[in-house]
C-alpha distance (Angstrom), angle and dihedral (degrees) to the residues before:
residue distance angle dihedral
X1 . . .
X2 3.79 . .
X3 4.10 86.4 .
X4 3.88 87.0 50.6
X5 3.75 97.5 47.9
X6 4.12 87.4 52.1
X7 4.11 82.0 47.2
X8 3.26 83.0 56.2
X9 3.65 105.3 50.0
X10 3.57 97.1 46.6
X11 4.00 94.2 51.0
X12 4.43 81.5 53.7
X13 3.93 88.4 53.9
X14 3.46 91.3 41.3
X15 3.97 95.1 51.3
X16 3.87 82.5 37.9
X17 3.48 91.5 66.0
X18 3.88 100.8 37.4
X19 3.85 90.3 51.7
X20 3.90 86.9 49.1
X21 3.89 93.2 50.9
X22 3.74 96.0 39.8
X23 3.84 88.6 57.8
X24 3.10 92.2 46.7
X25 3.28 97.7 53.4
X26 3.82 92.7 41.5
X27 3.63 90.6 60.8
X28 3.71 97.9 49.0
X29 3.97 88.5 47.9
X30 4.13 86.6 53.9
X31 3.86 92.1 46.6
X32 3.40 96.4 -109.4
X33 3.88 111.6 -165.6
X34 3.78 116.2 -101.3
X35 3.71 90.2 -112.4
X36 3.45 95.4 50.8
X37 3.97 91.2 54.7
X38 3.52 92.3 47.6
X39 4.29 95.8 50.6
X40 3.85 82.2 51.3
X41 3.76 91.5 54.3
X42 3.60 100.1 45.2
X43 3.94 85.7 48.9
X44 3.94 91.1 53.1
X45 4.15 87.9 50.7
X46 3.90 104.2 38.7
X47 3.62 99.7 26.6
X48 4.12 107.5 33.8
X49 3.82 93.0 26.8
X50 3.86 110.6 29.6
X51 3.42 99.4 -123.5
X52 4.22 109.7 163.8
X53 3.52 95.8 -160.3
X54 4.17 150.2 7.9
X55 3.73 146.5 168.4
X56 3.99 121.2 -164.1
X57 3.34 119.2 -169.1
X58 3.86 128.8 -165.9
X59 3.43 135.4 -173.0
X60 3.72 109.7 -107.3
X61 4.04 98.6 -162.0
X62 3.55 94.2 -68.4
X63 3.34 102.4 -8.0
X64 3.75 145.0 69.5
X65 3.73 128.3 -121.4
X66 3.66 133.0 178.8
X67 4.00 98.7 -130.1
X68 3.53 99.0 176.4
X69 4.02 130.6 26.5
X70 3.90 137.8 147.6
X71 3.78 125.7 162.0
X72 3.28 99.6 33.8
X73 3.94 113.6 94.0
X74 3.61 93.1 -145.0
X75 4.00 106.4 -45.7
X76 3.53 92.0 127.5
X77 4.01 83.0 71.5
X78 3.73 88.3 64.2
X79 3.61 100.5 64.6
X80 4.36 137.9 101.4
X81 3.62 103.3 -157.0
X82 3.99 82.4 -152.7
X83 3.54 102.4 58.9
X84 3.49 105.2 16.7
X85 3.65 102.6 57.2
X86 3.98 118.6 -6.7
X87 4.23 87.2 91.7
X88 4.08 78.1 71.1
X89 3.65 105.7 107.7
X90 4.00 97.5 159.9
X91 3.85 143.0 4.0
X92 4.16 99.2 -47.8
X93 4.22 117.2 -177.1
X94 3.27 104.7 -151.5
X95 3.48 122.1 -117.2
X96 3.25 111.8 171.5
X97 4.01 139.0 -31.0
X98 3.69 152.7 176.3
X99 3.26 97.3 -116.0
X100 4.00 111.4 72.0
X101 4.19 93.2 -156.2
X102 3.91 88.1 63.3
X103 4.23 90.8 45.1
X104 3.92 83.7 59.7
X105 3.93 86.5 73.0
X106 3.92 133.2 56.4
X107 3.91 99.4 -154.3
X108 3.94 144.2 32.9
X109 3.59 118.1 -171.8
X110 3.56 111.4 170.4
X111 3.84 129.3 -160.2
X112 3.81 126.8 -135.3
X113 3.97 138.5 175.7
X114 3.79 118.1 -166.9
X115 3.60 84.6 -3.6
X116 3.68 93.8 -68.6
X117 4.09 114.3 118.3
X118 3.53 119.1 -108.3
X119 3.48 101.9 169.8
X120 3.94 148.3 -17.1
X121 3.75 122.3 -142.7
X122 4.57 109.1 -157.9
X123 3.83 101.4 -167.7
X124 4.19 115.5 -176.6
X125 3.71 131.3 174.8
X126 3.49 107.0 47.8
X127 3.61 108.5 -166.8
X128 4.23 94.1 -158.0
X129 4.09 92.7 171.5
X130 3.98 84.1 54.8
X131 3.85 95.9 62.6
X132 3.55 117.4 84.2
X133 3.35 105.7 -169.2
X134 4.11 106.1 40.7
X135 3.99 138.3 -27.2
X136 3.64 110.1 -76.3
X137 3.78 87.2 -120.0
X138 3.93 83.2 74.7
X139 3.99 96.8 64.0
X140 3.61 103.1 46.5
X141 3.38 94.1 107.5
X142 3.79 89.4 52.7
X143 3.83 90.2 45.0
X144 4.25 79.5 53.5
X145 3.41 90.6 51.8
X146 3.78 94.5 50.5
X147 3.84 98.0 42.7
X148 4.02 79.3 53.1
X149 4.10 100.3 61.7
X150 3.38 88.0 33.2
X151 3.68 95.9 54.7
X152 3.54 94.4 43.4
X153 3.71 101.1 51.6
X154 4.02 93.6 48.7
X155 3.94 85.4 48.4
X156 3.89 88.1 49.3
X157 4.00 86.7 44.3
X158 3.71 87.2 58.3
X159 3.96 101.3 40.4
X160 3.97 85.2 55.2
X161 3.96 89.8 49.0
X162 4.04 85.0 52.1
X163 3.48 87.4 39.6
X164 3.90 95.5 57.4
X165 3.60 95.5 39.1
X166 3.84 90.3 55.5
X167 3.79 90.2 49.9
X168 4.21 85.6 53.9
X169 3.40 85.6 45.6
X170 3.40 90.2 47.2
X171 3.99 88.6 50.5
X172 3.67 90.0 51.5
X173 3.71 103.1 59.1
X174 3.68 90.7 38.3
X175 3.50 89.2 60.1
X176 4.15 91.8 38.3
X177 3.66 86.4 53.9
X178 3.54 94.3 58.5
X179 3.87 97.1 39.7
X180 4.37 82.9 55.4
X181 3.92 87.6 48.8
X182 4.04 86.0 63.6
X183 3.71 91.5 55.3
X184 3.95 89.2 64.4
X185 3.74 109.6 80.5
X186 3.46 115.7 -105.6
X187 3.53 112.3 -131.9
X188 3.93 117.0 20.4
X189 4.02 117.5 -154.5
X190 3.58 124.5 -90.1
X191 4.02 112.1 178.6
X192 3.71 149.6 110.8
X193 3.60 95.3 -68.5
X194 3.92 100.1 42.6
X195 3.85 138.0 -5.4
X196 3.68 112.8 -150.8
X197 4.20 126.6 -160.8
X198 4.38 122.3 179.8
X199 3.95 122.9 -177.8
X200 3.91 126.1 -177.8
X201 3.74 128.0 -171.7
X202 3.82 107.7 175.8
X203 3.57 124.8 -153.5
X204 3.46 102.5 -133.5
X205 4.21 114.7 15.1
X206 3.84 82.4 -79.8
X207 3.49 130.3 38.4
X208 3.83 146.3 173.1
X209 3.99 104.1 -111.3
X210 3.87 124.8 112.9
X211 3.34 138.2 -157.2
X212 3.77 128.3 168.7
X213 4.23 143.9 170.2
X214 3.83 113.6 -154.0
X215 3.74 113.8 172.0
X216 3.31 110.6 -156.4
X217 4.20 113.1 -177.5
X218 3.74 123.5 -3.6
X219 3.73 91.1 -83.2
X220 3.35 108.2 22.0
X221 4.29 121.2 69.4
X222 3.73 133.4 172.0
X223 4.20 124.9 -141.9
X224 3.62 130.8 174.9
X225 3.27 143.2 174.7
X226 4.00 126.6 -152.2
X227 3.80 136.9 178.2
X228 4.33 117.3 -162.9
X229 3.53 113.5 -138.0
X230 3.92 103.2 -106.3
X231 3.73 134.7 17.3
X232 3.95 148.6 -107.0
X233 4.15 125.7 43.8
X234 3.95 91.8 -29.5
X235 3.83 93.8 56.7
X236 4.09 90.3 42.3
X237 3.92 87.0 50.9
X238 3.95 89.1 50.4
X239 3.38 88.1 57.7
X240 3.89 115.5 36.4
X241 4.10 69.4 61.5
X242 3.45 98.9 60.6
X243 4.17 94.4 35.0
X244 4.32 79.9 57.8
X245 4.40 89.6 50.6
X246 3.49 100.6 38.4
X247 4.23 92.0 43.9
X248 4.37 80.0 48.9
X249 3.77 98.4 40.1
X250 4.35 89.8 46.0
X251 3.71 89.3 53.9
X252 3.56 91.6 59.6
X253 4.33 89.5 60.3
X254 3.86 104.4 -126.9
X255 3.28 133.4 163.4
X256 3.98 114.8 -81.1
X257 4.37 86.5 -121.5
X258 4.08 84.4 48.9
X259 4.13 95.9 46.6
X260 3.86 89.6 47.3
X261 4.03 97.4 50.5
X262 3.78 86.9 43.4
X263 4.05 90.5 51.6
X264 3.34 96.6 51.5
X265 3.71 92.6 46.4
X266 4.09 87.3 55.6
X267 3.90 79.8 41.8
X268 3.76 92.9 52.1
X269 3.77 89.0 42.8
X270 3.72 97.3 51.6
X271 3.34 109.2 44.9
X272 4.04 99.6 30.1
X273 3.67 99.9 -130.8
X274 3.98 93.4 -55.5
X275 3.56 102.3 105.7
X276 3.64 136.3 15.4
X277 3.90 141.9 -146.4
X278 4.34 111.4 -126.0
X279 4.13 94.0 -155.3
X280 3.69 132.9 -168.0
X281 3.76 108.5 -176.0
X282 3.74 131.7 172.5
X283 3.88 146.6 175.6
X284 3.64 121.0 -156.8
X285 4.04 126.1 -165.3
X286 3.76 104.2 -160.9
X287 3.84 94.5 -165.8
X288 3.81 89.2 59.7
X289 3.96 93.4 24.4
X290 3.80 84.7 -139.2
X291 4.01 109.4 154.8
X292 4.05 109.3 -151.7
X293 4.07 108.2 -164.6
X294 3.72 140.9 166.2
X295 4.07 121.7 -165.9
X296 3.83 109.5 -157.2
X297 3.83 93.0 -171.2
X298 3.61 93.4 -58.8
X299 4.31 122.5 142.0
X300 3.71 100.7 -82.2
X301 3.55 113.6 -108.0
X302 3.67 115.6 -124.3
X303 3.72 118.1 -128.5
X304 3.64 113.8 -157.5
X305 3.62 117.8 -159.6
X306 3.94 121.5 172.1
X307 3.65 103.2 -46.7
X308 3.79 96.8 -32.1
X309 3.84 120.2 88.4
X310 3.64 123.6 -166.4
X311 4.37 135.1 -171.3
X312 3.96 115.9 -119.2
X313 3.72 88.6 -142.9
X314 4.25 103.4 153.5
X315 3.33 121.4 110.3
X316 3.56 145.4 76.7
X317 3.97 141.8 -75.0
X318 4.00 119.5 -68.1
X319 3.45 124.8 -65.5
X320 3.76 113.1 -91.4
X321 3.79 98.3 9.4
X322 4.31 88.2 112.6
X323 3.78 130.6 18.7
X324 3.69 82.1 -122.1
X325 4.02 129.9 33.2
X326 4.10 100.2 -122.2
X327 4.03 87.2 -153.7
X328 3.83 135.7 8.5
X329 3.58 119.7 -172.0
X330 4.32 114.8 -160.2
X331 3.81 106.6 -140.6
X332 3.95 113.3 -146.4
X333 3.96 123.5 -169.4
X334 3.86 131.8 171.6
X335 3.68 103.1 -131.5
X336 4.36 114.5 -140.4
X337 3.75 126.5 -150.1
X338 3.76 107.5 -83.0
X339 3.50 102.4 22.3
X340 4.04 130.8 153.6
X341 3.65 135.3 -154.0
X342 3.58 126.8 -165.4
X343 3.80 122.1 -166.0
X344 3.21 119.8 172.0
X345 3.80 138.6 157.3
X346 4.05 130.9 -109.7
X347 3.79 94.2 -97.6
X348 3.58 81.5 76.8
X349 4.46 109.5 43.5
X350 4.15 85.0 40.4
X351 3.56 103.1 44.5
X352 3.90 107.8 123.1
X353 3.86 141.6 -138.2
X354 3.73 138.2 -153.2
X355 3.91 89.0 -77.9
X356 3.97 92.5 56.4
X357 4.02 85.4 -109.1
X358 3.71 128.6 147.3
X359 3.60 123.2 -128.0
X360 3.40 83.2 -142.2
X361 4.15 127.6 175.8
X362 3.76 97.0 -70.1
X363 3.20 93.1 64.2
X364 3.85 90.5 41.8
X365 3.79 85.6 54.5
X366 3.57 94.2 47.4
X367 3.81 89.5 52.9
X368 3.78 95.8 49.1
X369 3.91 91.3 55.1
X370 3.91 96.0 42.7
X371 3.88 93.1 50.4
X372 3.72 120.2 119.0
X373 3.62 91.5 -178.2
X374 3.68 111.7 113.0
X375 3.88 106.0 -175.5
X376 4.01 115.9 77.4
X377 4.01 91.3 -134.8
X378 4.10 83.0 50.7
X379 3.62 96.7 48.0
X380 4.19 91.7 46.1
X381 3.93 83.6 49.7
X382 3.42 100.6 51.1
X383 3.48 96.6 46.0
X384 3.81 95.1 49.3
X385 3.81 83.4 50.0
X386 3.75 83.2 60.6
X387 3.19 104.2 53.7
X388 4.06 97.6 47.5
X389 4.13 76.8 62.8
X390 3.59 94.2 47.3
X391 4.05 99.5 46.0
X392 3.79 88.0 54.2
X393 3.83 107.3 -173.4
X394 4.08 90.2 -17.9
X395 3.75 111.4 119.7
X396 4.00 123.4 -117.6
X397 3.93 96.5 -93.2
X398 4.15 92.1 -171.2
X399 3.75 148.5 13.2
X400 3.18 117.5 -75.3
X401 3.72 134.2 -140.7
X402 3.35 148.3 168.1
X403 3.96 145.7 -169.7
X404 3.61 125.5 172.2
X405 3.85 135.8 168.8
X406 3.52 139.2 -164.5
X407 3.24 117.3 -152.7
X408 3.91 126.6 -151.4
């Protein structure tokens, strides 16, 4: 009889713990909420096993949290996850330590997958004369094994979470990247008077660089070319701000030292002093051939004209670094038969190779004169072709853009 009744006893642990892990598991499988599985645990060790008190805590991403806890009056407040329990490589009892928040507990048994910790379980207060079936010393391995699934399932719980919200975030710049490409004009003009080529690379799916075409009488058009200080959705919102101002304020026909003070008040306005706009802006009469431009900090634009090439450095300071511009300077140039301007932004003159050097604007220069290509889309795709050489295995740092015109 006595060999039956200890039979006995170990078939009712043994069911004990297949019921427990079959629950478990059940509730994971039905996507049980996190608090749910935890309430079921702490009913398994205070209720079924007599456990007086326990912490678990689970990494959170990069954090640690205590997820579960009863008996402890706030002791799980006490504890670095780093020093305190990390040197745990297996179940540990806890004999005595330094550190009197550890001595409050009996047991660590800590939980890892692919030898990186995923949680730690501190149990204290053992009642042993209030198990029936064995000392809780016996089922720490099946308390292990529990912690384990259930640790695993509420970190898979929250990689999905982070998994869907990167897919709607995802969504979102997908969709924000298209919305910016409708900003850029759609067709750019390619005539006897003027041919003009645009390329943008974004650093991200969405970026902060600006081109745009407005014509504004039969002979007379406006182009720019902007960069906002910055990068990602806040430097694309920035601008699809100032594309809607400065498409408003050029309707209205002022002067090109009027529309710049009023951008960079709307500038100013918008973005508080936190970011700012670099601008190059121009108007061009092509009876006269007289090119009207203001640089508001912007990479000069390098106009090439037979074999001389010359910087369209005159402007001002960005757009919404002051409430007011303290000094704008109106740039002026007689344009000659055959002439090419480059602007471009810095993604292009800093962009660096193996060797940590720039490209830089002399080399830009000494591309623009050597250049056989006569098409505006060819020249922009040549030299972008050159600088995926030149970068080597260097990533893109910046946006890129470019605007050039040929002039006839």
């Amino acid at each position: 009889m006595p060999g039956d009744q200890k039979t006995y006893k170990k078939l009712k642990l043994l069911k004990f713990k297949l019921f427990s892990l079959l629950e478990i598991t059940k509730e994971i499988n039905e996507n049980t909420s996190s608090k749910e599985l935890f309430n079921h645990f702490e009913f398994i060790l205070k209720n079924q096993l007599s456990i007086g008190r326990a912490v678990l805590f689970s990494k959170q991403g990069k954090h640690w949290k205590s997820v579960l806890k009863f008996g402890v009056k706030g002791t799980e407040k006490k504890f670095n996850i780093g020093n305190d329990l990390e040197h745990f490589k297996d179940i540990t009892t806890i004999e005595s330590s330094s550190k009197e928040h550890l001595n409050f507990f009996d047991v660590v048994i800590p939980v890892y997958h692919k030898n990186v910790p995923l949680a730690y379980l501190i149990l204290g207060d053992l009642n042993e004369e209030a198990i029936r079936m064995s000392p809780v010393i016996k089922h720490l391995t099946f308390i292990q094994t529990l912690t384990s699934i259930i640790s695993v399932a509420i970190e898979n719980k929250r990689l999905a979470k982070q998994d869907v919200k990167q897919e709607g975030m995802k969504k979102e710049l997908e969709l924000a990247s298209e919305m910016q490409k409708m900003l850029f004009p759609e067709e750019l003009p390619n005539n006897h008077k003027i041919q003009l080529a645009a390329y943008y690379k974004p650093h991200h799916q969405v970026g902060g660089d600006y081109y745009d075409y407005i014509e504004i009488t039969e002979n007379v058009f406006l182009f720019c070319l902007a960069d906002v200080s910055g990068k990602g959705v806040s430097a694309a919102l920035l601008m699809s701000n100032f594309q809607a101002n400065l498409r408003a304020l050029v309707s209205l026909n002022p002067t090109l030292e009027n529309l710049v003070h009023q951008l960079n008040e709307k500038v100013f306005q918008t973005a508080k002093g936190e970011k700012f706009i670099t601008l190059f802006i121009a108007k061009y009469n092509t009876v006269s051939r007289e090119l009207v431009y203001v640089n508001a900090a912007h990479n000069p634009p390098i106009l090439k004209s037979g074999s001389e090439t010359q910087f369209l450095d005159k402007g001002c300071t960005g757009l919404g670094m002051f409430d007011e511009i303290p000094k704008l300077e109106v740039g002026i140039v007689k344009i000659i038969e055959m002439s090419t301007l480059m602007c471009y932004t810095d993604g292009v003159v800093e962009l660096e190779n193996d060797a940590k050097q720039e490209y830089g604007t002399n080399r830009l220069i000494s591309y623009l004169k050597n250049s056989k290509a006569l098409g505006m889309k060819k020249l922009n795709k040549e030299l972008v072709a050159e600088l995926a050489i030149f970068k080597e295995d260097q990533p893109y740092i910046d946006d890129i853009a470019l605007l050039s015109c040929k002039f006839f």
